[in-house]
C-alpha positions in Angstrom: -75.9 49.4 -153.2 -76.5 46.1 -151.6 -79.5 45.8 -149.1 -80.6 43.5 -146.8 -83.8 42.0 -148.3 -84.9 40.3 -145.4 -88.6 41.0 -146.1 -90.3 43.1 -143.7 -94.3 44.0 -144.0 -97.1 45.3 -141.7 -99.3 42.5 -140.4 -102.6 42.6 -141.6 -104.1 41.8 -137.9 -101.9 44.3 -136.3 -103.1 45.6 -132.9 -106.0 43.5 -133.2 -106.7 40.9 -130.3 -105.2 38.0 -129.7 -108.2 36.2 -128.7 -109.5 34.9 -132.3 -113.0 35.0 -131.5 -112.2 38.9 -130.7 -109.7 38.9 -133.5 -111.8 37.8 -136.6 -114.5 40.0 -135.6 -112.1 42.9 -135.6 -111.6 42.1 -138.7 -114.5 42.1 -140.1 -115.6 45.4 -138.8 -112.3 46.9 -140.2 -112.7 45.8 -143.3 -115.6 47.6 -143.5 -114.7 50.5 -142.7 -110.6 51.2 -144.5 -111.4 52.4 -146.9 -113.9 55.2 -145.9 -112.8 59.1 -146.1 -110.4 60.6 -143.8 -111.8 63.0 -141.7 -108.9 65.5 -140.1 -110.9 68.6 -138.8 -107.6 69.5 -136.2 -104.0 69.9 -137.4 -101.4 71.6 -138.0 -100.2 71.0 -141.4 -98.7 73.3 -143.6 -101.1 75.3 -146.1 -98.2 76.4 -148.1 -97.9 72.9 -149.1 -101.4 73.0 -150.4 -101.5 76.2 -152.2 -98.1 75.7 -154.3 -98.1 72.0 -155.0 -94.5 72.0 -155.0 -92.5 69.1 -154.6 -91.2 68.4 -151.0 -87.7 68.6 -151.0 -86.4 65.5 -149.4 -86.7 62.9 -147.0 -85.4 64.2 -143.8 -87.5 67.9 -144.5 -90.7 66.1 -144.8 -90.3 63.2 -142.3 -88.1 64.3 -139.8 -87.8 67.9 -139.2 -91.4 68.6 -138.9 -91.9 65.7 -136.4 -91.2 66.6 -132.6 -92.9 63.2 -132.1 -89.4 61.6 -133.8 -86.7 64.6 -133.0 -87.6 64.6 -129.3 -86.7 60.9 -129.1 -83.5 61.2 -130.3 -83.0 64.0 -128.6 -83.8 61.8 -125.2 -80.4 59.9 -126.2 -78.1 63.0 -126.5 -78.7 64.1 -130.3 -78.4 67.8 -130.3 -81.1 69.4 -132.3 -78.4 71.0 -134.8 -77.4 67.8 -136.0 -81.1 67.2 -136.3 -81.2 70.2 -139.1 -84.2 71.9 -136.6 -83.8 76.1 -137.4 -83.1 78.2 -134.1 -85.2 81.3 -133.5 -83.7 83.4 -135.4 -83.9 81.1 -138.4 -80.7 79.7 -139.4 -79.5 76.2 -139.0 -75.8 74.4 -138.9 -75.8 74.1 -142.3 -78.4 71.2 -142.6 -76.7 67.7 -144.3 -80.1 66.6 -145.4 -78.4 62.7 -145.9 -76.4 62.5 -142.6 -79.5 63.7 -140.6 -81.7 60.7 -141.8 -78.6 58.7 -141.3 -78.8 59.7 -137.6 -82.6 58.8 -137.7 -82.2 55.3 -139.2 -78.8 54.3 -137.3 -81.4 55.0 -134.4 -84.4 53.6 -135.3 -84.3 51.0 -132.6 -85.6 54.1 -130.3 -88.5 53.9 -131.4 -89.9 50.7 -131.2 -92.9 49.9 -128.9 -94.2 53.8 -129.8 -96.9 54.9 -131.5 -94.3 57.0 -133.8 -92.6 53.5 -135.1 -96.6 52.5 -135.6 -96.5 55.6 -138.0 -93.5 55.6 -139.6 -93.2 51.7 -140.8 -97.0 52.6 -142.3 -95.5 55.5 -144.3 -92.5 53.3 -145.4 -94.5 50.2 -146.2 -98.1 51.9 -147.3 -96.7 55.1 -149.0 -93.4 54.0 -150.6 -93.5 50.4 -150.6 -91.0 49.5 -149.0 -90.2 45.9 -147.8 -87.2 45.9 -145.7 -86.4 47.9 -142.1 -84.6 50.9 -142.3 -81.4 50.9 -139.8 -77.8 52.4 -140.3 -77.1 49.9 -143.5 -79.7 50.7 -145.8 -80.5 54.7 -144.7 -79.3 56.1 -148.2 -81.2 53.1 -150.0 -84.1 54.7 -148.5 -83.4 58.0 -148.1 -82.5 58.1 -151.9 -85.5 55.9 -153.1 -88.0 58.0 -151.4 -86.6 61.6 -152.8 -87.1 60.0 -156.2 -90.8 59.1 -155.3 -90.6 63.1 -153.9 -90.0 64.4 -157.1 -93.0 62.9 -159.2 -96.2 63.9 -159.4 -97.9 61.3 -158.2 -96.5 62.1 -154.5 -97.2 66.3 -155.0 -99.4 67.4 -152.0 -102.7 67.8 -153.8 -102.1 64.0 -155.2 -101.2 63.0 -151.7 -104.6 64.4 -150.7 -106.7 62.5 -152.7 -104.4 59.2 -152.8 -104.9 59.1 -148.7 -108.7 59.8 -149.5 -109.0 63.1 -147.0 -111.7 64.7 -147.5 -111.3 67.5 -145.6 -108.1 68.9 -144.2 -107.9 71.5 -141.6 -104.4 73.4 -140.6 -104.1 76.3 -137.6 -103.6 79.9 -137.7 -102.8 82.7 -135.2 -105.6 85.0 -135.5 -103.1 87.8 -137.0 -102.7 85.1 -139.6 -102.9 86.8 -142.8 -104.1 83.4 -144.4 -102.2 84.3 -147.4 -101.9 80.7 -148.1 -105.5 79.8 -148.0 -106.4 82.8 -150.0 -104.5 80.9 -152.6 -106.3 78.0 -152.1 -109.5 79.5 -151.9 -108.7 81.0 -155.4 -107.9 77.6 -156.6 -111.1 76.6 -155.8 -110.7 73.5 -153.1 -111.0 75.4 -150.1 -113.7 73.1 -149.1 -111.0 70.5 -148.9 -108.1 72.2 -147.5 -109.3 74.8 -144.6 -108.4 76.7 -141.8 -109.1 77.0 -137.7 -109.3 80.0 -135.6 -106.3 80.0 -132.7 -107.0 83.5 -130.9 -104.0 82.5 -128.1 -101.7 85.2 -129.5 -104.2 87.9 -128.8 -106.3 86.7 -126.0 -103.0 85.1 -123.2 -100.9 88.3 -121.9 -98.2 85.8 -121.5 -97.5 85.1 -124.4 -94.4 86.7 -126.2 -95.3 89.5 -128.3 -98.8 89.8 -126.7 -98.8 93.7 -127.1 -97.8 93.7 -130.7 -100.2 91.4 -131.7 -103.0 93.7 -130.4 -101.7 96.4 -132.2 -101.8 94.3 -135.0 -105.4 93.1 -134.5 -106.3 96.3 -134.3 -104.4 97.4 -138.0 -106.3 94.2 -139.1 -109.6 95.7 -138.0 -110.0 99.0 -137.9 -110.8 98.7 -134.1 -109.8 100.4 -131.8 -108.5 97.2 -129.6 -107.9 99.5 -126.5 -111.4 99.4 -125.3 -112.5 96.3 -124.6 -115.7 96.7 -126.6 -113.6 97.3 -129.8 -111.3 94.4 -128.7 -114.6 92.3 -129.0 -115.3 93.5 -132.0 -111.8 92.9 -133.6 -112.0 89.3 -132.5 -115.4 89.0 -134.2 -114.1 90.9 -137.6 -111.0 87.8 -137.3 -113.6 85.1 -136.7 -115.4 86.2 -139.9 -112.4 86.7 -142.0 -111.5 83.1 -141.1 -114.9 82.2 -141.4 -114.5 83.3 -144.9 -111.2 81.5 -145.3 -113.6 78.0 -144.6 -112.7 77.6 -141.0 -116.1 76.3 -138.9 -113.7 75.5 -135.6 -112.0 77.8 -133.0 -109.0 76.2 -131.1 -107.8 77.3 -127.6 -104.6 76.0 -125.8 -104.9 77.4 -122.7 -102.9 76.5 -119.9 -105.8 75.6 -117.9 -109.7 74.9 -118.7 -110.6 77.7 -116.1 -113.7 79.8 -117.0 -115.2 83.2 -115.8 -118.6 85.5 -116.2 -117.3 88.9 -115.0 -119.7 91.7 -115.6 -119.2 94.6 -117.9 -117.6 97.0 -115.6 -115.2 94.0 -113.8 -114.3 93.1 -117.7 -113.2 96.7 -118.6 -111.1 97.1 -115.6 -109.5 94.0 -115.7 -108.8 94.6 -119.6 -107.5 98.3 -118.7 -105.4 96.1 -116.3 -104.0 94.4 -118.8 -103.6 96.4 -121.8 -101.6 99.0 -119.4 -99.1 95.7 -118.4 -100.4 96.0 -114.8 -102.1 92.8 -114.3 -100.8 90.4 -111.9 -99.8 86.4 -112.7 -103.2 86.0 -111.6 -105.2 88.9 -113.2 -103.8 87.5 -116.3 -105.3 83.8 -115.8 -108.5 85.3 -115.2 -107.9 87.5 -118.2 -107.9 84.3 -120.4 -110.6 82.6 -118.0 -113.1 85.5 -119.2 -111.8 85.0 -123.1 -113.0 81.2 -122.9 -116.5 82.6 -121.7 -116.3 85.3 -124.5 -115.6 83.0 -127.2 -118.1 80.5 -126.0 -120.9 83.1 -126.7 -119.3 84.0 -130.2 -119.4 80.6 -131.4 -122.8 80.5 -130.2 -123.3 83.7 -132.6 -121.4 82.8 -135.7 -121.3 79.0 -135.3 -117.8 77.9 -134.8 -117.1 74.9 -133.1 -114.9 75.3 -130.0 -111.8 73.2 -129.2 -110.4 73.4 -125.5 -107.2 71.5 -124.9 -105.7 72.7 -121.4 -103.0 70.6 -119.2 -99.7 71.2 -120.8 -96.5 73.1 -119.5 -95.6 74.3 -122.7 -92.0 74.5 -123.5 -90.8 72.7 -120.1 -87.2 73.2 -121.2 -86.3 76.9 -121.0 -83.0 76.3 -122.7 -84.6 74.9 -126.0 -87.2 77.1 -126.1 -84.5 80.2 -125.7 -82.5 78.8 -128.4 -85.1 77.1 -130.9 -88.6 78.4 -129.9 -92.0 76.7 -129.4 -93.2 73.4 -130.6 -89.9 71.5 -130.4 -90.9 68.2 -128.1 -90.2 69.9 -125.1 -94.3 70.3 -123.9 -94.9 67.8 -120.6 -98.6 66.8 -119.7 -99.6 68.0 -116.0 -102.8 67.4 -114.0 -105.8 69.4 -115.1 -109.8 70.1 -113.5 -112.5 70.7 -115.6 -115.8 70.6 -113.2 -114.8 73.7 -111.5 -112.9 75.6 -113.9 -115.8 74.9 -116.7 -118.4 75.7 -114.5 -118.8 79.6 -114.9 -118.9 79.0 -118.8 -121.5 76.1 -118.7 -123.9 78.3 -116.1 -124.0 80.9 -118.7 -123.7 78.4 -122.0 -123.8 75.0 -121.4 -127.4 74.9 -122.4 -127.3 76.4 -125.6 -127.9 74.4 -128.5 -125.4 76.8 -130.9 -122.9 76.0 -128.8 -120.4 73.2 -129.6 -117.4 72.6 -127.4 -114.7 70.0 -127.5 -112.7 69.0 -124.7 -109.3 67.0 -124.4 -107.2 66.4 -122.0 -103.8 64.4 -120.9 -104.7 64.2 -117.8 -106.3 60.7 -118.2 -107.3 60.7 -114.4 -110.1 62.7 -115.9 -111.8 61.1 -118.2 -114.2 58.7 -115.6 -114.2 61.1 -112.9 -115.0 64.6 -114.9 -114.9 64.4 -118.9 -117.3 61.7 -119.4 -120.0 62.6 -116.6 -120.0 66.3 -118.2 -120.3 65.2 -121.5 -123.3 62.9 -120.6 -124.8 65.8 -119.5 -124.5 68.9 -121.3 -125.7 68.9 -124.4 -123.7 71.5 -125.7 -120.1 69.0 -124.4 -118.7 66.7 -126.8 -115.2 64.8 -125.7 -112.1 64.8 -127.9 -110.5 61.6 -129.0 -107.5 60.4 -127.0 -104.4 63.0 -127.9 -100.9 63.6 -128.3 -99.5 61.6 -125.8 -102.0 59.4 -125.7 -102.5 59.5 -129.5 -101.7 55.6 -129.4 -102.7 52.2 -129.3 -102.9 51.8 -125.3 -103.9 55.2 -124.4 -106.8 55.5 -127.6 -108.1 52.0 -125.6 -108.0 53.6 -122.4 -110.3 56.4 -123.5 -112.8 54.1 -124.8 -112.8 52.1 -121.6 -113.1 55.0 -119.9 -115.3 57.4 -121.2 -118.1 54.7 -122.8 -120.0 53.5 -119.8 -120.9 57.1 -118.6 -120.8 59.4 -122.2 -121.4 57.2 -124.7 -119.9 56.6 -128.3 -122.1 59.8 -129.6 -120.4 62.4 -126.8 -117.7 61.7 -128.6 -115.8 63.1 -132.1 -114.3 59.9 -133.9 -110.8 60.7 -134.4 -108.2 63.6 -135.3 -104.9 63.6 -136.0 -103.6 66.8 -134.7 -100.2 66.6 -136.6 -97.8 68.1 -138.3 -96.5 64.9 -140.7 -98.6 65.0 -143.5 -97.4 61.5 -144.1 -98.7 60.1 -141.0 -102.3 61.3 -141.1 -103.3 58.1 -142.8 -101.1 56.1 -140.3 -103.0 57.4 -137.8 -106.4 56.9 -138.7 -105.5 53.4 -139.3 -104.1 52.8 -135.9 -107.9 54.3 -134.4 -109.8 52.3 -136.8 -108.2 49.2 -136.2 -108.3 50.0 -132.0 -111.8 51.3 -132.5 -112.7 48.1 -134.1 -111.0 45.9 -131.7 -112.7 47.8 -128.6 -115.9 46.8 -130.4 -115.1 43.3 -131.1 -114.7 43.1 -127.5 -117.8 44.2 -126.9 -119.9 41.9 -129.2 -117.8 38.6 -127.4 -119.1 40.0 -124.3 -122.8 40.1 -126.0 -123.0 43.8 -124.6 -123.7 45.2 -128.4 -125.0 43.1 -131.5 -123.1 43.2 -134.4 -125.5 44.8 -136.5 -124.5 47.8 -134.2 -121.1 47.5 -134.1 -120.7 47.9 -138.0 -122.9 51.0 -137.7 -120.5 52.6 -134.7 -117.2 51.4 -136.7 -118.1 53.6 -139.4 -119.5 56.1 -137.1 -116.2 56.6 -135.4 -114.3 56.6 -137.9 -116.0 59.1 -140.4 -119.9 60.5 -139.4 -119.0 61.7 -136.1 -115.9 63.5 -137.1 -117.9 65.0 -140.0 -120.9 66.1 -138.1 -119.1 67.6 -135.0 -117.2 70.3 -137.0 -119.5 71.5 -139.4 -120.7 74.7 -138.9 -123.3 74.7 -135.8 -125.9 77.3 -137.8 -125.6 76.0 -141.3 
């Protein structure tokens, strides 16, 4: 096959300044930290990969089909989701040409430029396979080819993968009816300190949620609780916390649809559960159902230890059509307005004090980070901010949080980095693109003569390894 050779490479001082005082100083400070660990305490990788070191199967199954970051773009442009090879709900697919999907992808790579996902994805072809050309429409099976040869050695199995991209610790997401099957195997394998898991209650603490009922039942067959009561529902979620505790997970994840909070007393907590679990709650009963469960889990992780993640402001599944026919997580999730000194208020009365207690907040709702993120988290001891996220998992929007949030919180009300993803691939790519941002925020800094240098190598390798590391181990250990 003949392929256009024109070369094509990352540039070394990519999304560094342009000022070169700011610029070579950048530099310098990432230097010094590249090569450190990865850190990636919150995504949503799959274990299976992990415990079977299998090969991956090709190209468009590892790079394209996972990626609602990628498919949702060309979806944009009028590329159903069938020709995309994405399963409906019921599992099957259009009978899936693995080759002419990635030719769709690379006749329309153009999409993606100016993204953070083009940031990504020319990292993973240039840093992982080595390639030195651009992928368009001409060359897609020259690529699509060359990498399912790299796929099938063993130098590019998962567990090589891990420690070629130097992750040092790995954590993937599971419903709390998870059986964890996966990380039993890798527990048995005996690198469950590498590869672990996080605690996602939503499935058994949101009545809205499809399936809500049989997921309690479940809990309870799980527990031996009777998950009826609403003491022995307490007691199942505690029995799943350990389990997963077991299973290596020190963090708890909630994606509620707001950050509202409640302290109900015992007898306003049993009739509002009896409400619920006899399907007679109201739209509203229900939100303070789940208001009460962030104030519930707040005190068990102040128990057991378990870091807390809170990341409400998302309409999940925006477009009713492709969530009928394909299901959840398929690009469809849009970023609306959110209020955290409120809605958190009721939790941080009772727990915002307590020195057990670690909780995380994100948000897309970037309106928040001066007015309401950053003055709580310079407060409460017990606050710590999550990095920029999802949408605003990119160049522009990680520089906007550090503008925003530094004066009032701090660098050390913050957690470093995660890449909350599903593209195994990428996780490298994306601790690269918040080194190289962290370092140039930095740089900027020391031009101004607001930090010395001396401290701005110590906070470069602080952001992008020992605050990532110390936030998410276990509270008591």
């Amino acid at each position: 096959m003949n392929v256009n050779h024109t070369p094509y490479t990352l540039h070394p001082d990519r999304l560094f300044s342009s000022d070169s005082k700011e610029r070579d100083i950048s530099r310098q400070l990432y230097n010094s930290v590249k090569a450190l660990p990865i850190i990636s305490p919150h995504g949503h990788t799959d274990p299976k990969w992990f415990a079977s070191d299998a090969p991956f199967k090709n190209a468009t199954e590892l790079l394209i089909i996972p990626d609602h970051y990628v498919f949702r773009m060309l979806y944009s442009q009028g590329i159903n989701l069938d020709q995309l090879g994405i399963a409906r709900l019921d599992g099957s697919t259009e009978n899936v040409d693995y080759l002419a999907v990635w030719k769709i992808f690379a006749s329309h790579y153009y999409l993606f430029h100016g993204t953070p996902s083009r940031i990504w994805m020319d990292y993973v072809f240039c840093e992982v396979f080595g390639f030195d050309v651009e992928l368009n429409a001409d060359n897609a099976e020259y690529f699509y080819d060359t990498i399912n040869q790299a796929l099938a050695t063993p130098a590019f199995r998962p567990r090589a993968l891990l420690k070629r991209f130097n992750i040092e610790l790995l954590a993937t997401t599971e419903g709390a009816t998870n059986d964890l099957a996966h990380h039993q195997q890798i527990k048995s394998l005996g690198f469950n300190d590498q590869v672990i898991t996080t605690f996602r209650p939503d499935d058994v603490v949101d009545p809205q949620i499809k399936g809500f009922e049989k997921n309690i039942q479940r809990l309870s067959e799980l527990t031996g609780e009777d998950t009826h009561s609403w003491d022995g529902y307490l007691n199942a979620l505690r029995n799943r916390r350990e389990f997963f505790r077991a299973h290596g997970a020190t963090a708890t994840d909630h994606g509620h649809a707001t950050a509202r909070t409640a302290d109900l007393s015992k007898a306003e907590c049993n009739a509002l559960f009896a409400k619920i679990m006899s399907q007679a709650a109201t739209v509203q009963e229900q939100e303070l159902f789940r208001a009460q469960m962030l104030t519930e889990m707040a005190g068990m992780s102040i128990d057991d230890g378990m870091v807390m993640q809170l990341h409400p402001g998302v309409h999940r599944n925006h477009n009713t059509s492709i969530f009928n026919t394909y299901g959840a997580d398929k690009g469809c999730d849009i970023p609306v307005s959110s209020e955290y000194v409120n809605n958190l208020k009721p939790l941080l009365s009772k727990y915002g004090n307590e020195k057990n207690l670690r909780l995380i907040l994100f948000t897309l709702d970037e309106d928040t980070y001066t007015r309401e993120l950053a003055p709580l988290a310079g407060h409460y001891p017990s606050l710590k901010l999550g990095p920029a996220w999802w949408f605003n998992d990119s160049p522009e929007g990680m520089l906007r949080f550090r503008h925003q949030v530094t004066e009032t919180a701090g660098f050390y009300n913050t957690v470093g980095f995660n890449d909350d993803t599903r593209a195994f691939l990428s996780i490298p790519a994306r601790h690269d693109v918040a080194r190289r941002i962290d370092c140039r925020f930095l740089a900027q800094l020391v031009c101004q003569h607001r930090i010395s240098e001396s401290a701005a190598f110590e906070l470069a390798h602080d952001l992008s390894y020992r605050l990532a590391k110390n936030a998410y181990q276990n509270c008591l250990t």
